[in-house]
C-alpha positions in Angstrom: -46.0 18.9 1.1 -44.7 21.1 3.4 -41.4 18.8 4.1 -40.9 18.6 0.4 -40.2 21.9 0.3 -38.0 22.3 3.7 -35.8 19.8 2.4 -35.3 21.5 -0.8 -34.7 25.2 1.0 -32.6 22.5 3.2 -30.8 21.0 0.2 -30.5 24.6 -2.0 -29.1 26.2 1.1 -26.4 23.0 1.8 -25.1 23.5 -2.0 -25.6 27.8 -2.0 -22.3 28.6 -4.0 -23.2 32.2 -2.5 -22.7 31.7 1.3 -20.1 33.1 2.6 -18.5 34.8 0.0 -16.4 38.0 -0.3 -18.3 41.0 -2.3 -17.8 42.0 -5.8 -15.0 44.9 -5.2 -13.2 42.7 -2.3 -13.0 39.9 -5.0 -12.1 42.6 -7.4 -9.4 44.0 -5.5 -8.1 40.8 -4.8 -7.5 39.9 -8.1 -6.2 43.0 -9.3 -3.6 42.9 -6.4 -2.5 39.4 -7.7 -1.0 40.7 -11.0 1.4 43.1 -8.7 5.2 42.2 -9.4 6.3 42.0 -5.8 10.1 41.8 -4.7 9.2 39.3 -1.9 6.7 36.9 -4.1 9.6 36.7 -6.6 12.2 35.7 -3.9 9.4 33.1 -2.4 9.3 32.0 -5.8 12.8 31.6 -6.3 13.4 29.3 -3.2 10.3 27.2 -3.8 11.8 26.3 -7.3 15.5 25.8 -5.7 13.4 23.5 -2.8 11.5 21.9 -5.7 14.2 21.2 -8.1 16.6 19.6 -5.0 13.5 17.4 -4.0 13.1 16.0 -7.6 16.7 15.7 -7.7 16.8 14.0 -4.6 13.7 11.7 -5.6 12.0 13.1 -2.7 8.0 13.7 -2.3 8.2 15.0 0.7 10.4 18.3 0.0 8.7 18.6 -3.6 5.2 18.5 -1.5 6.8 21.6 0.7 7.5 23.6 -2.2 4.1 23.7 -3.7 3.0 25.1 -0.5 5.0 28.0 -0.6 4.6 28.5 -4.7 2.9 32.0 -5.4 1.8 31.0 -8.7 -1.6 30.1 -8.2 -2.9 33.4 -7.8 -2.0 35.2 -11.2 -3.6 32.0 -12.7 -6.6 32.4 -11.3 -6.7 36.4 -11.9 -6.9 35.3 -16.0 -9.5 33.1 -15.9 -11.1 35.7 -13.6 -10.1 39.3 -16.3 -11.9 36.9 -18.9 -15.3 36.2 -16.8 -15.4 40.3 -16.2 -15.0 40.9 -19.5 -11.6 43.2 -18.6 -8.9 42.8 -20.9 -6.6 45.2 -19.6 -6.6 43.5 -16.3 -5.6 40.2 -18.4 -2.3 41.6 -19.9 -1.1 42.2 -16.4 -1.7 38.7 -15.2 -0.1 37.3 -18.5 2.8 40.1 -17.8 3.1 39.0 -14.5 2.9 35.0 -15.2 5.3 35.3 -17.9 7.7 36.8 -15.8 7.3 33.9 -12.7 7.4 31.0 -15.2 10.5 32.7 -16.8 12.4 33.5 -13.7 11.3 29.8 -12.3 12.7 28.2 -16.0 16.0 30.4 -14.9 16.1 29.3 -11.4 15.4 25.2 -12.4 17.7 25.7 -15.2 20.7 27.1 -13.2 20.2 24.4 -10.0 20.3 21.4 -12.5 23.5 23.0 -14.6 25.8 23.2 -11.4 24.3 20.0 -9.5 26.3 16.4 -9.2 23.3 14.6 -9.9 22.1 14.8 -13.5 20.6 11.2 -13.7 16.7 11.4 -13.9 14.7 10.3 -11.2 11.2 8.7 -11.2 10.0 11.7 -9.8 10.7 13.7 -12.8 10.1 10.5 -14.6 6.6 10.8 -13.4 6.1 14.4 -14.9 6.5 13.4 -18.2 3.4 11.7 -19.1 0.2 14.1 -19.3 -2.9 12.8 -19.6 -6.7 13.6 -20.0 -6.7 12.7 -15.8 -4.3 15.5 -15.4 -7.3 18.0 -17.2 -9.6 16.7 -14.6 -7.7 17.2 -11.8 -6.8 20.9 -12.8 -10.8 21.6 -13.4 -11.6 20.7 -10.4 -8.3 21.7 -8.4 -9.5 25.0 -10.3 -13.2 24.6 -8.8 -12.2 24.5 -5.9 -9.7 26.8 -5.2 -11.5 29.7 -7.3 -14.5 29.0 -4.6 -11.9 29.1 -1.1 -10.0 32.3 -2.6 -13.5 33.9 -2.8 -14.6 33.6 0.5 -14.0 35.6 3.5 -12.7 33.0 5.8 -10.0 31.3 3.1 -9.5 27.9 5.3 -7.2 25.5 3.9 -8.3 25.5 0.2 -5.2 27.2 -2.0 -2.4 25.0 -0.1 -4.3 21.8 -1.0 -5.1 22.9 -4.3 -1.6 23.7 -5.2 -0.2 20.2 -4.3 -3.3 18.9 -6.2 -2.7 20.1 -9.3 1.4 20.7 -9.0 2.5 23.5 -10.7 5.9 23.5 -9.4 7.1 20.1 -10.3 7.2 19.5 -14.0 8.0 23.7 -14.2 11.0 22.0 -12.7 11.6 19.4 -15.0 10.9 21.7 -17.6 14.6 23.4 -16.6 16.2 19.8 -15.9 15.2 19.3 -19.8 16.5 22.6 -21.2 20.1 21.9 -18.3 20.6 18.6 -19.9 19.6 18.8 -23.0 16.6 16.3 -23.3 13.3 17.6 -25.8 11.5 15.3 -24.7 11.5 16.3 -20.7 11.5 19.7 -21.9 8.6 19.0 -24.2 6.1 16.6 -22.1 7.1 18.8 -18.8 6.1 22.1 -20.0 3.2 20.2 -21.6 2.0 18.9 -18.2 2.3 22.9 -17.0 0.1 23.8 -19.9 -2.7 21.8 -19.0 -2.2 22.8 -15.5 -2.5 26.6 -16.1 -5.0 26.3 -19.1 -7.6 24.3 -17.2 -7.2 26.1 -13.6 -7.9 29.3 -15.1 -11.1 28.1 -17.4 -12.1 26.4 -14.1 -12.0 30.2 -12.4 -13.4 31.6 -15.4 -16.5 29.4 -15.4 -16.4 29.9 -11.4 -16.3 33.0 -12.1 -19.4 33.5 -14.1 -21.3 31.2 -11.4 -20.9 34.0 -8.9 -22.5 36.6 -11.8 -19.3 39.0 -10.7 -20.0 41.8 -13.0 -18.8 42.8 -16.4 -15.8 45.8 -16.1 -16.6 46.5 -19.5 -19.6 45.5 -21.8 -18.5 43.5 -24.7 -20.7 43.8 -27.7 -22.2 40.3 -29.1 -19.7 40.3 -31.9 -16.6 40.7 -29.8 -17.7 38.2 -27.0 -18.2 35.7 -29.8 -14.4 36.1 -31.1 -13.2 36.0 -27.2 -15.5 32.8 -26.6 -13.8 31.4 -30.0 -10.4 32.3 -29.2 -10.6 30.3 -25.5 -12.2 27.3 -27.5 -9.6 26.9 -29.8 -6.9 27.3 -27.2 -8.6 24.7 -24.8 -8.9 22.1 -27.5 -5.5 22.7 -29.1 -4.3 22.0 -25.7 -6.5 19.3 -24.9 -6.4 16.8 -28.0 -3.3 15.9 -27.0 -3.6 14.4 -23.6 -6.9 12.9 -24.8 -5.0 10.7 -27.1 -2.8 9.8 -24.5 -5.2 9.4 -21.9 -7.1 7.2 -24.6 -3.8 4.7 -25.2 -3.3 3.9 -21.4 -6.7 3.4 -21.1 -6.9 1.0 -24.2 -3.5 -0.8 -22.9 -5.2 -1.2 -19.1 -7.8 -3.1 -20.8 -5.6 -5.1 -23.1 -3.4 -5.9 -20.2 -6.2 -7.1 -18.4 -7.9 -9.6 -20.8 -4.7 -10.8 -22.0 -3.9 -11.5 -17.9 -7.6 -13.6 -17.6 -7.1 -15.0 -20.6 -3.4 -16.5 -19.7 -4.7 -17.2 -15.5 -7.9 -19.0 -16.8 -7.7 -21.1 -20.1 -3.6 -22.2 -19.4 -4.4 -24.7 -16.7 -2.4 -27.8 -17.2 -1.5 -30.5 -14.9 2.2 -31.2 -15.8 2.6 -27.5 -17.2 3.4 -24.5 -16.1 3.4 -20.8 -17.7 6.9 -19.2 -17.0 6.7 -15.9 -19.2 3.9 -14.0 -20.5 3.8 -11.1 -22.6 2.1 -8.6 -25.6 2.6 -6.4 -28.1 0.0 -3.9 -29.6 1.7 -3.2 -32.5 2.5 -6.4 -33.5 -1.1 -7.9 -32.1 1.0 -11.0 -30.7 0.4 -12.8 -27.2 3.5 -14.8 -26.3 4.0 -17.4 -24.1 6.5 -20.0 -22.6 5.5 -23.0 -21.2 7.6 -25.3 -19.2 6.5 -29.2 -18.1 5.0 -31.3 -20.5 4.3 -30.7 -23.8 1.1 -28.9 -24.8 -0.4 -31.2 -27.7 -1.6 -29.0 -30.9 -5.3 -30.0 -30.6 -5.3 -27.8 -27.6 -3.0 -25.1 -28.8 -5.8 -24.6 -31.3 -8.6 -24.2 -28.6 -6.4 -21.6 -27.0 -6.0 -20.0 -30.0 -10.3 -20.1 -30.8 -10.8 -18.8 -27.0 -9.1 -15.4 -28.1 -11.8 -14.2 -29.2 -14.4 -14.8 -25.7 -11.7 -12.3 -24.5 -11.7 -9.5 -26.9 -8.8 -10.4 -28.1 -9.8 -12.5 -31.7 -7.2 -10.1 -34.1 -3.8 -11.3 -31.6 -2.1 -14.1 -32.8 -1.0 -16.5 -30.1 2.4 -17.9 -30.1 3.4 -20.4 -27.6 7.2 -21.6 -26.7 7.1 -24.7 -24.8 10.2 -26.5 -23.1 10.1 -30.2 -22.0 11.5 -31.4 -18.8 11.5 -34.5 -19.2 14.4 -33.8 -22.1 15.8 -31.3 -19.8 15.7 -34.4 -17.2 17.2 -36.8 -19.2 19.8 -34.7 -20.4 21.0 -33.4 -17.3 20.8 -36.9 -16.0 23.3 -38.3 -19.7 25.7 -35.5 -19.2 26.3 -36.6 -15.3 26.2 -40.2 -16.6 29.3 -39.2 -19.2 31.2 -36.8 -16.4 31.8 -40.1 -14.5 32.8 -42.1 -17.2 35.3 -39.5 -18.2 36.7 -39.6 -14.6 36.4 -43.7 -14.5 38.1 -44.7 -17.9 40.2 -41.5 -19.2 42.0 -43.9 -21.6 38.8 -44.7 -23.4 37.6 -40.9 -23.6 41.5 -40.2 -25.3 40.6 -42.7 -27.7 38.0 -41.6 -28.5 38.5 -37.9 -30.0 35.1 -37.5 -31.5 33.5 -38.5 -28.8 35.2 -36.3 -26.7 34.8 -32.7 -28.7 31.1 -33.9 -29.4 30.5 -33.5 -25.6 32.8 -30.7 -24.6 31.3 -28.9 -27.8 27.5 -29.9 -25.8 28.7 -28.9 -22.3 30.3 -25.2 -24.0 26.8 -24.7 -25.5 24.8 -25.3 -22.0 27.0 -23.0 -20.5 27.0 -20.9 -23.4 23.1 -20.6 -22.8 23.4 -20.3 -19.1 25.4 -16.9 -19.6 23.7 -15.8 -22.2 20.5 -13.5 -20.4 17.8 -13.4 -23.1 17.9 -17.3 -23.3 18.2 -17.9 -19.7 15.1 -15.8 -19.8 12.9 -17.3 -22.7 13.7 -20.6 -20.7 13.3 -20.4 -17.1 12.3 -16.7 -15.7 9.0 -15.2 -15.6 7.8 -12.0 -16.8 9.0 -8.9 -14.5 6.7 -6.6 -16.0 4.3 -6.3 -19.1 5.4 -4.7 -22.3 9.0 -4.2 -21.2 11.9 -4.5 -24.0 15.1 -4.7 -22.1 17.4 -4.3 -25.3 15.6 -0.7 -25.2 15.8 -0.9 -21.6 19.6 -1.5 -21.8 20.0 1.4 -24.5 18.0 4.2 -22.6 20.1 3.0 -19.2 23.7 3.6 -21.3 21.7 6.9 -22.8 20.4 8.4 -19.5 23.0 7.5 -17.2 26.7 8.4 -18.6 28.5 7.0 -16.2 27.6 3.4 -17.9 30.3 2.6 -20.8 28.3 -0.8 -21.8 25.1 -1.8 -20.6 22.8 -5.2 -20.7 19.9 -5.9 -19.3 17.7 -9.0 -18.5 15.1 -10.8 -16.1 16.1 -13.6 -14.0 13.8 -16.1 -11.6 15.2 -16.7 -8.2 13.5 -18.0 -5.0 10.4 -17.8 -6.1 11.0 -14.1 -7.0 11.5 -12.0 -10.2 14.9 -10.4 -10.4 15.6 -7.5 -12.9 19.1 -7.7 -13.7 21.6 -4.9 -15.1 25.2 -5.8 -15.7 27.1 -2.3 -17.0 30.9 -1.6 -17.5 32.3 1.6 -16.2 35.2 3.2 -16.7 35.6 4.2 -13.0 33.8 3.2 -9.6 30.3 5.3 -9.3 29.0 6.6 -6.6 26.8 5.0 -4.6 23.9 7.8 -4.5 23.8 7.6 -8.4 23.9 3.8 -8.1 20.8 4.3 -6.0 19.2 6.6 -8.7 20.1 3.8 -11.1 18.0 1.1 -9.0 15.3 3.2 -8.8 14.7 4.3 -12.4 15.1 0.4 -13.2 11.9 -0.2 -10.8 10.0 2.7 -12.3 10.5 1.1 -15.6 10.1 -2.3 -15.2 7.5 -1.8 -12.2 9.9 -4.5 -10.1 11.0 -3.7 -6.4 13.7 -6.4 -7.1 16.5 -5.3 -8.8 20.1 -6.5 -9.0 23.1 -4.9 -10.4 26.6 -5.8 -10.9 29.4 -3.4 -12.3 32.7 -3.8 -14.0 35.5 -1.5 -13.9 37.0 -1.8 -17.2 40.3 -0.6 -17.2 41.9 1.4 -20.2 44.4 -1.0 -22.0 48.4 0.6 -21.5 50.0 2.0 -24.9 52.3 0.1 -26.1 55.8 2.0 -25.5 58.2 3.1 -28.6 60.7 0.3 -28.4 58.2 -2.5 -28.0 56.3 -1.0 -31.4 60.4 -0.8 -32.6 60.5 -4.4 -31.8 
């Protein structure tokens, strides 16, 4: 009985939120101290968004990791979350004041960098700040956590540095200003958003911390008011969190998609003679496509396929299957080689006979026709780069993002035993090759291939036809 009882003095003592922790008017002082407009915080502020918005621009980790380390933003965040818990509302207008101000001068600072910089292409790294989601809530609660706990105690350790590249506050404040430079909503809107959740749920993390620690009330709220202010926060945490629950919620339900229709495909389409070349879903459409190449698939088991849908979840997809024969490929192949050396053996009889003649240049300008053209090339012999990815969308938002591309196509190709992503663009000049770089890399963010070819054109502007030549 008596080791019972040491191991839970042991185990209450391991976990006591209380040890070590800074008194009520140190913690108070603190806080109050943090909504102080300082000339030297704003400065640090302004050179860790400069740092921040070069390291995005640059598509580099590392210097977007440095800024959040010097970031002075944290702080202020905390201090709301904190004037809520002591009930002080006064000392909550100052932290707003004061947040306001650094998110304005950091929107200012992000803005001005991105207006005056070369580079305006977007890089994955802002790419990446554009999708919130419910796992961005959790990381902020508990960044939150555990930063509200470090800043409390005496002996701060490493906890606020680690916290702030945790939850990163600085980088889609940053893409925030490339979206309001360049004139994109939606990196403007999905940025900020990301922020929003950031801020929101650090400071109900230190609010609830807060309470934990029973730092007491500045001013005694009657039962009435505390209801509105507990209303008020409840509102303004759902309003904020619906949306990345929703999102959250569709990558989730994809993941899982993706991963039956993957068994499904790597398990039931085992054929001797056959092969699957290119697999691939739509959600909206409920449709699982696939191409087959080898010997054809008979329909009897087509329609097994087709029952075993629903073993995987999947019973309301339709399956649709696009098969290719190689023995017709073979023989065909093996007729038009057969008809090349007649043409060079007897070029009398070929003359002779017209028909003949356009009939099989009319067949070889068709193959070729198909070997140049990407999309059939594709259907036919590549295999899928990446699920769920439209490249005649892919090929509009590369013309859209990038300016620098006149005319833009893009396609999937199989070669080596590797997938290829392909982009063929015109330009009107030659591009640089740091933007040809960003190019490459937004293409393997969005197809999710590390193979990427691309080939450009100059295309060069057609001379005007002079005043006697028109005359003439």
């Amino acid at each position: 009985m008596s080791n019972k009882k040491d191991t839970v003095i042991s185990l209450k003592k391991m976990f006591n939120i209380f040890d070590g922790m800074m008194s009520y008017e140190e913690i108070d002082e603190m806080m109050t101290e943090n909504t102080v407009i300082q000339g030297p915080n704003m400065w640090i502020l302004m050179m860790a968004i400069f740092i921040a918005s070069i390291g995005l621009n640059m598509n580099s980790t590392a210097v977007i990791i440095g800024a959040m380390l010097i970031s002075p933003l944290m702080g202020g965040i905390m201090t709301m979350g904190y004037s809520l818990a002591v009930r002080d509302l006064n000392l909550l207008k100052k932290a707003l004041m004061r947040f306001s101000i650094q998110v304005f001068i950091s929107l200012a600072t992000s803005t001005l960098y991105f207006l005056i910089t070369p580079l305006q292409d977007p890089t994955s790294e802002m790419i990446a700040r554009t999708s919130p989601t419910i796992w961005d809530v959790l990381i902020a609660v508990t960044g939150g956590i555990a930063g509200m706990i470090g800043n409390t105690r005496s002996k701060k350790g490493n906890v606020i540095p680690g916290v702030a590249i945790a939850t990163a506050l600085m980088p889609p404040l940053c893409t925030t200003g490339y979206g309001i430079a360049t004139g994109q909503p939606e990196f403007f809107i999905k940025a900020f958003y990301l922020f929003l959740i950031n801020t929101m749920f650090i400071a109900m993390a230190s609010y609830l911390i807060a309470l934990i620690l029973k730092v007491p009330y500045h001013k005694k709220q009657s039962e009435k008011q505390q209801k509105i202010i507990n209303v008020i926060i409840a509102i303004i945490v759902t309003l904020v969190l619906i949306p990345s629950i929703f999102i959250g919620a569709s990558t989730v339900k994809d993941t899982f998609i993706k991963r039956s229709v993957d068994e499904f495909i790597n398990k039931e389409f085992r054929f001797e003679n056959t092969s699957v070349v290119k697999s691939s879903y739509d959600t909206t459409l409920k449709t699982i496509e696939v191409s087959l190449l080898g010997s054809v698939v008979e329909p009897k088991e087509i329609d097994k396929l087709t029952a075993l849908l629903k073993d995987y979840k999947l019973d309301d997809y339709t399956l649709r299957i696009t098969q290719n024969d190689t023995s017709y490929v073979n023989n065909m192949a093996s007729s038009l080689m057969t008809d090349k050396e007649q043409i060079e053996s007897d070029k009398k009889i070929i003359i002779s006979q017209e028909y003949t003649i356009a009939s099989l240049n009319e067949q070889i300008e068709n193959l070729n026709s198909e070997i140049e053209e990407k999309d059939k090339l594709i259907d036919e012999y590549s295999e899928l780069i990446g699920e769920n990815v439209d490249f005649a969308k892919l090929s509009e938002d590369a013309k859209s993002i990038f300016t620098d591309l006149v005319e833009v196509k893009c396609g999937e190709a199989f070669d080596n035993d590797s997938n290829v992503v392909v982009m063929m663009a015109i330009v009107k000049e030659e591009i640089p090759e740091l933007t040809k770089e960003t190019i490459e890399n937004w293409l393997k963010k969005e197809t999710g291939c590390d193979n990427v070819s691309m080939f450009f054109e100059i295309k060069e502007e057609e001379p005007e036809e002079s005043e006697t030549e028109n005359a003439n």
